[in-house]
N, CA, C and O atoms as CSV, one atom per row, in Angstrom:
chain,resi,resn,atom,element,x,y,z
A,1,UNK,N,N,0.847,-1.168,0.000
A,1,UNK,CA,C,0.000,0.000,0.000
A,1,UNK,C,C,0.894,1.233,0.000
A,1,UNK,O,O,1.638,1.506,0.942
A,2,UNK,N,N,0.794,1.886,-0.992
A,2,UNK,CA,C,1.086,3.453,-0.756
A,2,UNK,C,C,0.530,4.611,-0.034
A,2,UNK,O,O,-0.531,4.376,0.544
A,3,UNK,N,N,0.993,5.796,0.068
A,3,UNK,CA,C,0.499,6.639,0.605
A,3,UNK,C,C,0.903,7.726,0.243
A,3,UNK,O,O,2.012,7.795,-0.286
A,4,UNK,N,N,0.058,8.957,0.441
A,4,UNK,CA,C,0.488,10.413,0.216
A,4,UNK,C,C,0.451,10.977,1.491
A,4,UNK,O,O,-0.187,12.029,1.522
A,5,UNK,N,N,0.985,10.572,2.679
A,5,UNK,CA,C,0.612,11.192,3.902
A,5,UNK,C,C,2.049,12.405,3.776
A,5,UNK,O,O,1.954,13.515,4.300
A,6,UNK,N,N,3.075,12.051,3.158
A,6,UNK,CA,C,4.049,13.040,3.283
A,6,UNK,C,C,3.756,14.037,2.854
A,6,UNK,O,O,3.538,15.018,3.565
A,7,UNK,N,N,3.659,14.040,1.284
A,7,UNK,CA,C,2.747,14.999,0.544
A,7,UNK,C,C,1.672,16.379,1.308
A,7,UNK,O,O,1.726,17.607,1.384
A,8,UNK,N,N,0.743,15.269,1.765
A,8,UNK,CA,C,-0.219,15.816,2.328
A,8,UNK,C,C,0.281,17.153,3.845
A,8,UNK,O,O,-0.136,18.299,4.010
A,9,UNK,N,N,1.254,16.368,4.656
A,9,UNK,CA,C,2.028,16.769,5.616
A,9,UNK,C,C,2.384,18.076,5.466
A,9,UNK,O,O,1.930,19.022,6.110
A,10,UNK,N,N,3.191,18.110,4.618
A,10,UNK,CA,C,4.140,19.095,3.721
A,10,UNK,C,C,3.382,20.179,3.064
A,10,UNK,O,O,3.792,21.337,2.992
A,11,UNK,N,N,2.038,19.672,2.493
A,11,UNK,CA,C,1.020,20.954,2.150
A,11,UNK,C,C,0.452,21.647,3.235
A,11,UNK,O,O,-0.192,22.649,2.921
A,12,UNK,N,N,0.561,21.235,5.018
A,12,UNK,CA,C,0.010,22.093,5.918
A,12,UNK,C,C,0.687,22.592,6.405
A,12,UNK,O,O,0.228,23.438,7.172
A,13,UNK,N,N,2.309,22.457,6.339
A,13,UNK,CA,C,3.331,22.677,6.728
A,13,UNK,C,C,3.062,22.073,8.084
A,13,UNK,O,O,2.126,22.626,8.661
A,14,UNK,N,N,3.807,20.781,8.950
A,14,UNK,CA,C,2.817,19.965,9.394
A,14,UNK,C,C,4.442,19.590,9.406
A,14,UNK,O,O,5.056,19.591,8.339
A,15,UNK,N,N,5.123,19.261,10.684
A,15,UNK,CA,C,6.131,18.406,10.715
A,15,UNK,C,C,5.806,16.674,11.175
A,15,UNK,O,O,4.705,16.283,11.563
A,16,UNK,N,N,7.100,15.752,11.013
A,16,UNK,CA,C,6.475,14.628,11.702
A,16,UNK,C,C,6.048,14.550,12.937
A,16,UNK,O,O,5.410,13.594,13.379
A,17,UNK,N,N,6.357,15.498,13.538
A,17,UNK,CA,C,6.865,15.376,15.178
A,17,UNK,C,C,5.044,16.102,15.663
A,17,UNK,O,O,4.313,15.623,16.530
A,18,UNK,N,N,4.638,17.734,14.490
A,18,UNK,CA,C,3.255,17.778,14.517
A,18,UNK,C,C,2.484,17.248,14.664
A,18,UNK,O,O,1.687,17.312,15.600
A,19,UNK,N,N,2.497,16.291,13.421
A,19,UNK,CA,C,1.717,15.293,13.610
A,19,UNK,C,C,1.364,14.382,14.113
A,19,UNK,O,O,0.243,13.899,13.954
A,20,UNK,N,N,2.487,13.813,15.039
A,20,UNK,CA,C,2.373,12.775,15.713
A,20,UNK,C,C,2.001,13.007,17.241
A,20,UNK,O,O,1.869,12.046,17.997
A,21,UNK,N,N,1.836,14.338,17.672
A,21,UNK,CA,C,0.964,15.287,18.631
A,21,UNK,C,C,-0.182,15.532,18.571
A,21,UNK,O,O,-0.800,15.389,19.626
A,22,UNK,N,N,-0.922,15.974,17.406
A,22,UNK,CA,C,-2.082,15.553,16.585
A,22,UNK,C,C,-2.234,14.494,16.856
A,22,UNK,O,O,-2.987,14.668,17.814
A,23,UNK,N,N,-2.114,13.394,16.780
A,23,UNK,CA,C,-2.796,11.898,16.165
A,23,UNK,C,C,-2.572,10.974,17.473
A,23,UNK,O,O,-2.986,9.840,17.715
A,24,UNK,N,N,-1.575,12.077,18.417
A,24,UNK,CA,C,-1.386,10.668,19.528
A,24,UNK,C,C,-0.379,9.613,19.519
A,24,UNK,O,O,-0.232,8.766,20.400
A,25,UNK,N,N,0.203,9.720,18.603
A,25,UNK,CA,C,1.759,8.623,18.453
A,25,UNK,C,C,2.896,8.995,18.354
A,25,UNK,O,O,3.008,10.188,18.073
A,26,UNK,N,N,3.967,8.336,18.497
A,26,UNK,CA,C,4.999,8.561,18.310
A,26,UNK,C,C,5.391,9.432,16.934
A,26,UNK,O,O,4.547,9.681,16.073
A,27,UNK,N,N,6.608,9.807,16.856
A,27,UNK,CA,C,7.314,10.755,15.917
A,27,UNK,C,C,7.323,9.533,14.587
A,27,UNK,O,O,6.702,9.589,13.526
A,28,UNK,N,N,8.373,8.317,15.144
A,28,UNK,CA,C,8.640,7.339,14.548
A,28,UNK,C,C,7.102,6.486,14.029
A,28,UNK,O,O,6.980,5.553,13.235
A,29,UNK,N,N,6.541,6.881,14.455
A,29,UNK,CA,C,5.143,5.781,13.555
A,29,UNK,C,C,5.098,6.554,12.589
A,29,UNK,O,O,5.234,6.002,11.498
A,30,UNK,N,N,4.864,8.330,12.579
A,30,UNK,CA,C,4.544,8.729,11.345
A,30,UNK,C,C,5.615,8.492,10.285
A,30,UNK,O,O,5.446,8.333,9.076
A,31,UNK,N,N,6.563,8.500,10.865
A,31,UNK,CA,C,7.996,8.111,9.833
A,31,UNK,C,C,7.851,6.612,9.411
A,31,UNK,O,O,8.294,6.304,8.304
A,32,UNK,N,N,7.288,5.682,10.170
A,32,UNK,CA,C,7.038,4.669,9.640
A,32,UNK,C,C,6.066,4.621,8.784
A,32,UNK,O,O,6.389,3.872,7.862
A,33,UNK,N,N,5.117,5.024,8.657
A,33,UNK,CA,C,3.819,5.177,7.623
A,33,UNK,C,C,4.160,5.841,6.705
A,33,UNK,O,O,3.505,5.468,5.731
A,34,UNK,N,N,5.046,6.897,6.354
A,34,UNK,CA,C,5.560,7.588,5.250
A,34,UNK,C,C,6.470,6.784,4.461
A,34,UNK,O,O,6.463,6.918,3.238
A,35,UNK,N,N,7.223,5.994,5.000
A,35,UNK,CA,C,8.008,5.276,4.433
A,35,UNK,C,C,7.436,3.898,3.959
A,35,UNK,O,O,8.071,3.290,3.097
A,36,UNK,N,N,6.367,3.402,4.425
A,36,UNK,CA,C,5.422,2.384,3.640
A,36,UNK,C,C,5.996,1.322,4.745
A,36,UNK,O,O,6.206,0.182,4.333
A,37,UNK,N,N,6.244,1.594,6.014
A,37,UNK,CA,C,7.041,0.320,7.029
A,37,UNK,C,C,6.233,-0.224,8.044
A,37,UNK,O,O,6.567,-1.138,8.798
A,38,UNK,N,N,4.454,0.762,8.029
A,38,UNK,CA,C,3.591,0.399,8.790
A,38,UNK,C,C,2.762,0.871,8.074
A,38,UNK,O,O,2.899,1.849,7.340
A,39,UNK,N,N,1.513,-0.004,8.278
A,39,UNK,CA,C,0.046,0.153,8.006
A,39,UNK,C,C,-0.475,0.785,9.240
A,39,UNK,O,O,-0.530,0.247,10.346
A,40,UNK,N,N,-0.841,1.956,8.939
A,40,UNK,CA,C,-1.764,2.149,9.711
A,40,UNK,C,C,-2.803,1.741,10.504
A,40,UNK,O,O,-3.712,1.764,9.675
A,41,UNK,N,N,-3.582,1.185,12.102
A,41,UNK,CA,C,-4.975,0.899,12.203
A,41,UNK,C,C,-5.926,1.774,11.487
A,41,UNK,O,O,-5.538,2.858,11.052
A,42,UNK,N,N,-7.335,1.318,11.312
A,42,UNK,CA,C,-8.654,2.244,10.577
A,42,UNK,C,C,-8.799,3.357,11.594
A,42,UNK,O,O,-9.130,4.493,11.255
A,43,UNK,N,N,-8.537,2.999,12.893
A,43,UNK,CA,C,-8.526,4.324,13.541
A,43,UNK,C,C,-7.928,5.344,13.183
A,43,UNK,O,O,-8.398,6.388,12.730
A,44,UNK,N,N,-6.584,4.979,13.435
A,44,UNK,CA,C,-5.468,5.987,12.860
A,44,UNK,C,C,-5.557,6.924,11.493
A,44,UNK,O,O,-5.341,8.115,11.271
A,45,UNK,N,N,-5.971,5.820,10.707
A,45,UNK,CA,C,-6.209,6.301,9.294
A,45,UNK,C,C,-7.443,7.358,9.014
A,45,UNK,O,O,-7.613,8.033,7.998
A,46,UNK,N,N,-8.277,7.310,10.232
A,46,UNK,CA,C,-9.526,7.578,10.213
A,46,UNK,C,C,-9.230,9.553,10.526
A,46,UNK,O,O,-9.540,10.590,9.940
A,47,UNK,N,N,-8.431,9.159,11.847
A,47,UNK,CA,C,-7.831,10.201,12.384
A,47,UNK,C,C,-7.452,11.641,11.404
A,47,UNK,O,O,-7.657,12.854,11.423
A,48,UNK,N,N,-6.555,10.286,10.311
A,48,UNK,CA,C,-5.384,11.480,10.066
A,48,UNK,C,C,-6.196,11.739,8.728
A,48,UNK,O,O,-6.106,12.861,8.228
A,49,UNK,N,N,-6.935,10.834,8.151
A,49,UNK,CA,C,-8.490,11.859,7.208
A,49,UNK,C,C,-8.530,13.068,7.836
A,49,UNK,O,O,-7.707,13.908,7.470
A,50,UNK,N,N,-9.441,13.392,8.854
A,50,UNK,CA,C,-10.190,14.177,9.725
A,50,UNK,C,C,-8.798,15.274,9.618
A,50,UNK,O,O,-9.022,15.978,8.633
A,51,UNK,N,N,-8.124,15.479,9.937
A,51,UNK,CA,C,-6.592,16.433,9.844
A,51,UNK,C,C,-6.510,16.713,8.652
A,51,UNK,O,O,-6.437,17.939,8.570
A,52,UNK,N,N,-6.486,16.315,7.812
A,52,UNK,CA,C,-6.207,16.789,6.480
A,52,UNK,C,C,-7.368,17.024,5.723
A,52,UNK,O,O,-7.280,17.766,4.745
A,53,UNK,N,N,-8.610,16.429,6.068
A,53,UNK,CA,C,-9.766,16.981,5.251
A,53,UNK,C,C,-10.060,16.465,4.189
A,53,UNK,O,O,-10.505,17.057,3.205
A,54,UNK,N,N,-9.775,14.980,4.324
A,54,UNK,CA,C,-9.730,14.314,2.943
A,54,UNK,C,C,-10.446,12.647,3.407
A,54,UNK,O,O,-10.639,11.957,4.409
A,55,UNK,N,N,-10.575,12.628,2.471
A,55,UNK,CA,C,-10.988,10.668,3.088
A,55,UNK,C,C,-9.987,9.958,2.748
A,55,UNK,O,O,-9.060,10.228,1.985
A,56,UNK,N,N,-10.320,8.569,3.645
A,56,UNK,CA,C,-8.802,7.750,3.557
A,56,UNK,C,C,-8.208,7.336,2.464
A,56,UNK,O,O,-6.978,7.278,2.455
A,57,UNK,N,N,-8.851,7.018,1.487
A,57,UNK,CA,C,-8.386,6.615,-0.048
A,57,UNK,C,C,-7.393,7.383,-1.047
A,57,UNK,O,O,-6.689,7.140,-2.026
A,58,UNK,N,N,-7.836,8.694,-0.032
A,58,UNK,CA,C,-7.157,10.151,-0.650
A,58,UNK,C,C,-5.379,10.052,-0.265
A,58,UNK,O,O,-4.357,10.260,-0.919
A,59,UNK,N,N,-5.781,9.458,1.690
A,59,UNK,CA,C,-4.109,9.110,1.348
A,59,UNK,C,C,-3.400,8.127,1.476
A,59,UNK,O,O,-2.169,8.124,1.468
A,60,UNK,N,N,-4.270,7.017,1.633
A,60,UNK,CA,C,-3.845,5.528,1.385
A,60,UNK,C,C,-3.877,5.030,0.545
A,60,UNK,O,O,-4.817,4.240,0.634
A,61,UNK,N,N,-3.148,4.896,-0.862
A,61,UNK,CA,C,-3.975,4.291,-1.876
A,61,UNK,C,C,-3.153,2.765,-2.165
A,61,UNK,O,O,-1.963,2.485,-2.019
A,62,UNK,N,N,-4.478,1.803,-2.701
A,62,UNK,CA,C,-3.897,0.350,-2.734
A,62,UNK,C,C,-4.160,-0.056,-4.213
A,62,UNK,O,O,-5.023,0.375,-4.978
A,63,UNK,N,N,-3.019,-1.170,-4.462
A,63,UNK,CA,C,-2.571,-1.317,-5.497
A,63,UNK,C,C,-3.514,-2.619,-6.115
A,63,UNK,O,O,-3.821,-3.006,-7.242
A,64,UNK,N,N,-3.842,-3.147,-4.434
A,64,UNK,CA,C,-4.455,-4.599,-4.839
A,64,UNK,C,C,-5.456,-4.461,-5.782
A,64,UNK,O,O,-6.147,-3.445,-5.859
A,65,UNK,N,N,-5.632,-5.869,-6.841
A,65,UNK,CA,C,-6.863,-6.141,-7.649
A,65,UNK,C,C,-7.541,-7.129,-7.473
A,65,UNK,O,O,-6.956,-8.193,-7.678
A,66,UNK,N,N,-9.071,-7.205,-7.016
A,66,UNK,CA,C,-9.988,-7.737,-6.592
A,66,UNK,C,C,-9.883,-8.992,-7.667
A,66,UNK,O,O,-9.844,-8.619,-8.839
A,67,UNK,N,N,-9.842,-10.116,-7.496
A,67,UNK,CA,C,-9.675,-11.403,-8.485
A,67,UNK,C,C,-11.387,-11.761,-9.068
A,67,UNK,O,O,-12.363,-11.783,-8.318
A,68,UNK,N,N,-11.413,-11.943,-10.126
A,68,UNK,CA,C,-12.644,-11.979,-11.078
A,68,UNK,C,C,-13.150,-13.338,-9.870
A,68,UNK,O,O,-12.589,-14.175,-9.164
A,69,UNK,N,N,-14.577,-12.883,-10.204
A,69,UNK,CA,C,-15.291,-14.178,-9.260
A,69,UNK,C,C,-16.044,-14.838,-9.771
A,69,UNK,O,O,-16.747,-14.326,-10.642
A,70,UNK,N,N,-16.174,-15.975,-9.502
A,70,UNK,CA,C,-17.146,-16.936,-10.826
A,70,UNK,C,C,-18.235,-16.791,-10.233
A,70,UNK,O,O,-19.266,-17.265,-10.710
């Protein structure tokens, strides 16, 4: 799974260390989620929607493809 959470970060001017004051976690989780080294919980993800003003798809996006179903 990818993400635009850096992106997104960087457009509020929004450090890691911000954010992770915001959201309740460590410095290092958001550095882990930027770097694609943790998945987020739906909470979390839910969270950091609500902060940026976007829905989660906006900054999680997945690559997977749903397999044809008979």
């Amino acid at each position: 799974m990818n993400n635009r959470l850096k992106i997104l970060r960087a457009e509020t001017d929004l450090s890691q260390g911000d954010l992770a004051r915001l959201l309740g976690v460590s410095r290092q989780t958001i550095n882990a989620v930027e770097t694609d080294k943790y998945d987020p919980s739906l909470p979390l993800a839910l969270r950091m929607a609500k902060i940026f003003g976007v829905a989660v798809d906006e900054i999680f996006l997945d690559d997977w493809i749903a397999p044809e179903r008979d």
